[in-house]
DOZALUM-118883 format. One record per residue: chain; x, y, z of N, C-alpha, C, O in turn; residue number from 1. Coordinates in Angstrom, 3 decimals, padded with zeros to 6 digits. Each point is the difference from the previous one (the first is absolute). Layout:
N
R cadena      n_X      n_Y      n_Z     ca_X     ca_Y     ca_Z      c_X      c_Y      c_Z      o_X      o_Y      o_Z num
R      A        X        Y        Z        X        Y        Z        X        Y        Z        X        Y        Z NUM
...
//
This chain:
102
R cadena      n_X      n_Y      n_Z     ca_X     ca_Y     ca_Z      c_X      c_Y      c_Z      o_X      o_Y      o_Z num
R      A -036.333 -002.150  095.620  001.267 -000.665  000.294  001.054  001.090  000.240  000.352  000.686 -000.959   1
R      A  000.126 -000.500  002.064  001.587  000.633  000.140  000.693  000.060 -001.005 -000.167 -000.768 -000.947   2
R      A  001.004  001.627  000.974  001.027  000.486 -001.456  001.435 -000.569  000.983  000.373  000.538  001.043   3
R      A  000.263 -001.736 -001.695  000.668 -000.293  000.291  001.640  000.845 -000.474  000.205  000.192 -001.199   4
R      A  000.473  000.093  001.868  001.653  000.901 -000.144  000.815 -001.330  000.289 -000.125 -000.664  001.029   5
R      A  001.064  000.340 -002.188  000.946 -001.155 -000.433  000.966  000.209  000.053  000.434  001.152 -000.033   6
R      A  000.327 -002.262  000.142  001.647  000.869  000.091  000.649 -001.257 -001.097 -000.750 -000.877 -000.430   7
R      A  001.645  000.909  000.205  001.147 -000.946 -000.924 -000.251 -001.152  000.740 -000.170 -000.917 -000.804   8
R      A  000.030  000.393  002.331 -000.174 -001.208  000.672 -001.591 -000.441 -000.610 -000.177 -000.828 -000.894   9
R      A -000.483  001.292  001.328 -001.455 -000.566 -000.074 -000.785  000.403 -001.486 -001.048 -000.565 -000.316  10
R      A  001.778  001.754 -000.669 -000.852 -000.320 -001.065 -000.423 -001.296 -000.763 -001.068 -000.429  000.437  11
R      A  001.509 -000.196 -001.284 -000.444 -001.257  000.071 -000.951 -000.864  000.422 -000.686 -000.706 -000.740  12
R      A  000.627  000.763  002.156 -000.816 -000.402  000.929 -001.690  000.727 -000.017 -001.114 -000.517  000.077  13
R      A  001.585  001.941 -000.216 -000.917  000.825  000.235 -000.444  000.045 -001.666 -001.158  000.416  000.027  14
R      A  001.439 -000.587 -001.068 -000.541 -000.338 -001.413 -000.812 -001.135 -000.674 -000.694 -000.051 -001.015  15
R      A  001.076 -000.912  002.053  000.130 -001.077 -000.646 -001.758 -000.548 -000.065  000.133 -000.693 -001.009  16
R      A -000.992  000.602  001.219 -001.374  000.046 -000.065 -001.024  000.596 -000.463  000.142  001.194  000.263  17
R      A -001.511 -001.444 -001.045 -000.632  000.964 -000.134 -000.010  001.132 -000.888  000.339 -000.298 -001.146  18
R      A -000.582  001.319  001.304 -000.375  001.202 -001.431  000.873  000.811  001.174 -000.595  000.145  001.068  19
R      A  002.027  000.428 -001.169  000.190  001.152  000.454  000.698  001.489 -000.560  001.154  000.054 -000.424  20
R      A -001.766  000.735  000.479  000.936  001.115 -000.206  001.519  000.106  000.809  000.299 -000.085  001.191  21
R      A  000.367  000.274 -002.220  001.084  000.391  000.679  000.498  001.833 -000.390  000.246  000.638 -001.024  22
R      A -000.287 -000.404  002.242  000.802  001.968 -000.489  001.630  000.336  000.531  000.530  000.289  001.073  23
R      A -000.053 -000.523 -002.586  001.170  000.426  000.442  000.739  001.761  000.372  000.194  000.913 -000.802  24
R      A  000.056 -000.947  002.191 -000.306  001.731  000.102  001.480  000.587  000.678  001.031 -000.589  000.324  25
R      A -001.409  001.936 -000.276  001.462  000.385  001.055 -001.105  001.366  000.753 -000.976  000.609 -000.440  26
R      A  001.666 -000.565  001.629 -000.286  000.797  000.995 -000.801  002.106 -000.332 -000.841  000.795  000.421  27
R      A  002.077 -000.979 -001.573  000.310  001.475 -000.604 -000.782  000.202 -001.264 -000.124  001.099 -000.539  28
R      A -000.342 -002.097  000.141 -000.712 -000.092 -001.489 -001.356  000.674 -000.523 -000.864 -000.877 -000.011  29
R      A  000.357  002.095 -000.422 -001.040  000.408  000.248 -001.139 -000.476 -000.767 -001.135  000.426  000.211  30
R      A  001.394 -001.269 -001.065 -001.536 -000.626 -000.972 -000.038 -001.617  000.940 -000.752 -000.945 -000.238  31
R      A  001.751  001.025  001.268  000.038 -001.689  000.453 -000.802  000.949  001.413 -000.780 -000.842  000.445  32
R      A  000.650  001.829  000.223 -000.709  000.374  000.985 -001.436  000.137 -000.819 -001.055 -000.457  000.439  33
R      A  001.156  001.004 -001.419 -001.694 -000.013 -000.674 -000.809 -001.054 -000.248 -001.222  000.014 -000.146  34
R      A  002.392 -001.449  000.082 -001.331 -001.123 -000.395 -000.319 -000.957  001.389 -000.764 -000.963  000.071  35
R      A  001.726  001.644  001.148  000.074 -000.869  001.084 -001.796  000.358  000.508 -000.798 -000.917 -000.195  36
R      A  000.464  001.746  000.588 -001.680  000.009  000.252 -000.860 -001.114 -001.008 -000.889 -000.750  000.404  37
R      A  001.363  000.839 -001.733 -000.941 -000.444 -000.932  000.426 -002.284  000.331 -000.698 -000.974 -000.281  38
R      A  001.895  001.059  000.851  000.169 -001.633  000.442 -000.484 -000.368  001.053 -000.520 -001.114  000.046  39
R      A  000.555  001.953  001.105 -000.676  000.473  001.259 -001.574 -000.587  000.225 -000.491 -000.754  000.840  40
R      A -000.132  001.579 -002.178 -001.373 -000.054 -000.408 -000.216 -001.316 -000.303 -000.770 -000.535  000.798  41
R      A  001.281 -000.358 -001.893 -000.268 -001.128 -000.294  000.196 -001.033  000.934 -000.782 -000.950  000.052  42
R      A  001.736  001.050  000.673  000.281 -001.016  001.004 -000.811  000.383  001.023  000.903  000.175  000.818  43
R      A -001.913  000.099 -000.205 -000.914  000.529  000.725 -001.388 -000.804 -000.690 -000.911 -000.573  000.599  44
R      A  001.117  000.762 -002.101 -001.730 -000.574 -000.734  000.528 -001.415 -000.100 -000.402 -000.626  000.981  45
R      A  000.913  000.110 -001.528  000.931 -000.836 -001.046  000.468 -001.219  000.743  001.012 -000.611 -000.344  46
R      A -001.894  000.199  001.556  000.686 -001.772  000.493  000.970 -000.537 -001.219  001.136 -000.344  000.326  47
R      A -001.560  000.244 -001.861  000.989 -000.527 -000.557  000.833  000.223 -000.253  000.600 -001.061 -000.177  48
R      A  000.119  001.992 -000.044  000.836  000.666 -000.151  000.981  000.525  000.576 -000.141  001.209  000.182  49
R      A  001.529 -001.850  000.348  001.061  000.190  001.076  000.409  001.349 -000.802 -000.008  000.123 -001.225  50
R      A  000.448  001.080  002.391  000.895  000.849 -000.637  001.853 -000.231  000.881  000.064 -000.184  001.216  51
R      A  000.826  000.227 -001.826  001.089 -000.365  000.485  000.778  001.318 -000.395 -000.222  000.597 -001.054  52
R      A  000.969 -000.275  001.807  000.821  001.480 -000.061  001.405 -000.098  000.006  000.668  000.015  001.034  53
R      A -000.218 -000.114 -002.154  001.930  000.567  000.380  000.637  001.061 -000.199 -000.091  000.614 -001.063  54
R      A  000.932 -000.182  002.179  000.480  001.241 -000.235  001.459 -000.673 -000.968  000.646 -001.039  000.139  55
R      A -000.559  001.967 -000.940  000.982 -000.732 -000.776  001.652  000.851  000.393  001.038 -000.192 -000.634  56
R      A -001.178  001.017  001.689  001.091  000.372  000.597  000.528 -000.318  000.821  001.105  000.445  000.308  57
R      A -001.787 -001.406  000.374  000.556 -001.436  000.697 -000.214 -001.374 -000.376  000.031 -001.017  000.694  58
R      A -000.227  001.158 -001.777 -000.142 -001.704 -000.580  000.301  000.314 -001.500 -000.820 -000.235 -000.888  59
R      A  002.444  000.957  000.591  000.242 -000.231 -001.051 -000.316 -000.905 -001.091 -000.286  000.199 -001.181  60
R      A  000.429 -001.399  001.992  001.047 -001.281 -001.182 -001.651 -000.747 -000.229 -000.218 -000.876 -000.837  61
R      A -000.855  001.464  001.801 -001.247 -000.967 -000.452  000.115  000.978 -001.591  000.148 -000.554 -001.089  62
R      A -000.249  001.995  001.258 -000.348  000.919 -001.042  000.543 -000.234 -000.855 -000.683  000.091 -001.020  63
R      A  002.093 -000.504  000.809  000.843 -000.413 -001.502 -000.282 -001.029 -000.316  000.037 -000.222 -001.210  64
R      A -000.540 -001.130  002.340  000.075 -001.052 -000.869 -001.462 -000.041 -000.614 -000.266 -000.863 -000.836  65
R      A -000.911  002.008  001.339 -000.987 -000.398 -000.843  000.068  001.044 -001.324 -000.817 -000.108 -000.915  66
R      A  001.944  001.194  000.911  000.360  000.870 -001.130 -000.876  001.199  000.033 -000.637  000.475 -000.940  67
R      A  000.717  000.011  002.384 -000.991  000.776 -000.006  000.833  001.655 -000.124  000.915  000.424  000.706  68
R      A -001.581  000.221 -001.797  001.196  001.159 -000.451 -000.585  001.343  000.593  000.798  000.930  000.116  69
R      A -002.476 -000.679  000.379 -000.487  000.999 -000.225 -001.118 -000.164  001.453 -000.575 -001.061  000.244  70
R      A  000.436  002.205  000.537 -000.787 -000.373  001.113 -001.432  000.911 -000.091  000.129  001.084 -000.568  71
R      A -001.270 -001.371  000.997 -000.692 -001.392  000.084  000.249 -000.971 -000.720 -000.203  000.495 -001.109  72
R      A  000.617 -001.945  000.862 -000.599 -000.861 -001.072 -000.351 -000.815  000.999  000.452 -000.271  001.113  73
R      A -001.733 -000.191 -002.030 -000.823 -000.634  000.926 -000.233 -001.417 -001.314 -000.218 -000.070 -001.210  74
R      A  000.472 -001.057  002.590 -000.444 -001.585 -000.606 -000.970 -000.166  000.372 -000.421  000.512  001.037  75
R      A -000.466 -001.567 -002.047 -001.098 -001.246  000.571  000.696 -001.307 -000.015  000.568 -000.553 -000.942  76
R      A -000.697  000.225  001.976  000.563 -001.176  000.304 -001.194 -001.053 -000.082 -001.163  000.373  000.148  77
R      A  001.404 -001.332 -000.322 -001.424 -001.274  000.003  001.087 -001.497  000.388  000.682 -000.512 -000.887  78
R      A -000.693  000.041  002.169  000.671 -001.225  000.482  001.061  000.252 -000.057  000.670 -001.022  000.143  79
R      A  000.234  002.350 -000.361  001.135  000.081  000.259  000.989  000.259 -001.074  001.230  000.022  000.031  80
R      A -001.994  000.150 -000.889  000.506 -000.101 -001.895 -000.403  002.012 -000.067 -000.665  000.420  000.947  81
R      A  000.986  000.347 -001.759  000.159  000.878 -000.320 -000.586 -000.078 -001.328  000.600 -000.439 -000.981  82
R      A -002.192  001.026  000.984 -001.214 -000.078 -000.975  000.162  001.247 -000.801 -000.313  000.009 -001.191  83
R      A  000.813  001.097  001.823 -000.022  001.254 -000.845  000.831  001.237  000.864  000.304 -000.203  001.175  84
R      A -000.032  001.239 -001.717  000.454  000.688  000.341  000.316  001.740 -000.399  000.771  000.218 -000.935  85
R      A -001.421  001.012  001.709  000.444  001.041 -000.671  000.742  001.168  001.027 -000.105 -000.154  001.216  86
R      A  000.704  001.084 -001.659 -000.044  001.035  000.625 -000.402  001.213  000.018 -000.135  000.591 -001.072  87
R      A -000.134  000.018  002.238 -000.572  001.516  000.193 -001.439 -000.064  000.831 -000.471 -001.015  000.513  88
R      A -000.074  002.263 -000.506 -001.280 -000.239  000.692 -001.192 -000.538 -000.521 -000.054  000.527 -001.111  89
R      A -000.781 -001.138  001.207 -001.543 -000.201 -000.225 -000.963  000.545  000.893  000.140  000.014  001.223  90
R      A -000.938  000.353 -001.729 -001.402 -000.324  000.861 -000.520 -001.297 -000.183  000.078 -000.830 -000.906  91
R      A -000.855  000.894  002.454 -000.423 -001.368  000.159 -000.800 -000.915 -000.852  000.363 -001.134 -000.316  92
R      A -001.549  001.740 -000.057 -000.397 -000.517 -001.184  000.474 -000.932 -000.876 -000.375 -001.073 -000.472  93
R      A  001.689  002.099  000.365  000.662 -000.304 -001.502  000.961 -001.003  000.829 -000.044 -001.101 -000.550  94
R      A  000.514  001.094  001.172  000.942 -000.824  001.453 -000.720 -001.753 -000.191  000.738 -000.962 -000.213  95
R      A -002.176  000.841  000.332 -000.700 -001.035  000.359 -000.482 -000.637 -000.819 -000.474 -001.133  000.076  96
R      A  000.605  002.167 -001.360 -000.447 -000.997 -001.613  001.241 -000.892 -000.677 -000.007 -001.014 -000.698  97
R      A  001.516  002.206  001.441  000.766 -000.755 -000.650  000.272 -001.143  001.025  000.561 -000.995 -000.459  98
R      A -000.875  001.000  001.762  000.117 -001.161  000.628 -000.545 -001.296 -000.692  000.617 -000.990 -000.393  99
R      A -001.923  001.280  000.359 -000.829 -000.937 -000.418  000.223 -000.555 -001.391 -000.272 -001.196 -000.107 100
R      A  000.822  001.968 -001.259  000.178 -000.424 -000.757  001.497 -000.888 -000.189  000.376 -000.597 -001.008 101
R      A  000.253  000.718  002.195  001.406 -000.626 -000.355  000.270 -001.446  000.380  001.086 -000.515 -000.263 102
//
């Protein structure tokens, strides 16, 4: 599945279904360039699994209203509800257990 890039209009839209990662990132961020291959990867194996991308330097107000303080943090989303949530890098592995367990 394509790695979908969201903006303040269509997140929502683009959340709202399904098991998805969400990565909240910025352009300049260097542990948010280290896990972008490792989302890359999954969304390539992973039909189930939507990856959705915000840069949070143009979509402030999605980033405050979900309280996001620290970049990477990365959600599991499940139907649109917000199942779990951490920040910093993972490996994938460790990326796909916590998917699965949340």
């Amino acid at each position: 599945m394509p790695i979908v890039y969201s903006s303040e209009a269509s997140f929502e839209q683009d959340t709202s279904s399904g098991t998805v990662i969400v990565d909240f990132y910025a352009d300049w961020c260097g542990p948010c360039k280290m896990i972008a291959p490792v989302l890359e990867e999954i969304a390539g194996e992973h039909d189930d699994i939507k990856i959705v991308k915000l840069n949070v330097d143009e979509n402030m107000s999605v980033a405050q209203k979900h309280e996001v303080r620290a970049i990477p943090t990365l959600f599991v989303m499940k139907d649109g509800q917000v199942a779990d949530r951490k920040a910093g890098f993972m490996p994938k592995e460790q990326l796909l257990k916590w998917v699965q367990g949340a």
